[in-house]
C-alpha positions, 0 to 999 in steps of 0.5 A, a space after each residue: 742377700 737375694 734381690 728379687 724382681 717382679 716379672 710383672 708390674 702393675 696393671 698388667 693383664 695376668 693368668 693365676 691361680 688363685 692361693 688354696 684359701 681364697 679359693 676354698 672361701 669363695 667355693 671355687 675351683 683352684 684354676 686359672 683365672 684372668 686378672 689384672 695386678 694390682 700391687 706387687 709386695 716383695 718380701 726376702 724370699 718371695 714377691 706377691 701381687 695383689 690382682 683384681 679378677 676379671 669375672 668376680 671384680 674380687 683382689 685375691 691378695 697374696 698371690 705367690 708370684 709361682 701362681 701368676 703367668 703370662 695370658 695365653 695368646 691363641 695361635 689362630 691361623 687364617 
């Protein structure tokens, strides 16, 4: 039996992608999205989260954990 592990825990920040069907309700593109997790479910082959976006304040629930990513940290230089 396979033990899966969350890579992310709740309340944290996120990069994701929003699954088709939420995406094609809301009318918006299947891009990267900021968030921030809200639940973490794991079941026996996946872990899903649940994450607030940051610019609709919507859950997208059941986000498959291949969708979510660490935030881009900009390399700005002086």
């Amino acid at each position: 039996m396979a033990n899966f592990e969350s890579n992310y825990s709740i309340d944290d920040s996120i990069t994701f992608i929003p699954m088709f069907k939420q995406a094609t309700e809301m009318g918006i593109a299947q891009e990267e999205m900021e968030g921030t997790i809200v639940s973490v479910r794991f079941t026996k082959a996946k872990v899903f989260y649940d994450i607030i976006d940051d610019y609709y304040g919507k859950v997208f629930t059941n986000v498959d954990s291949s969708n979510v990513y660490p935030i881009k940290q900009l390399d700005i230089k002086a």
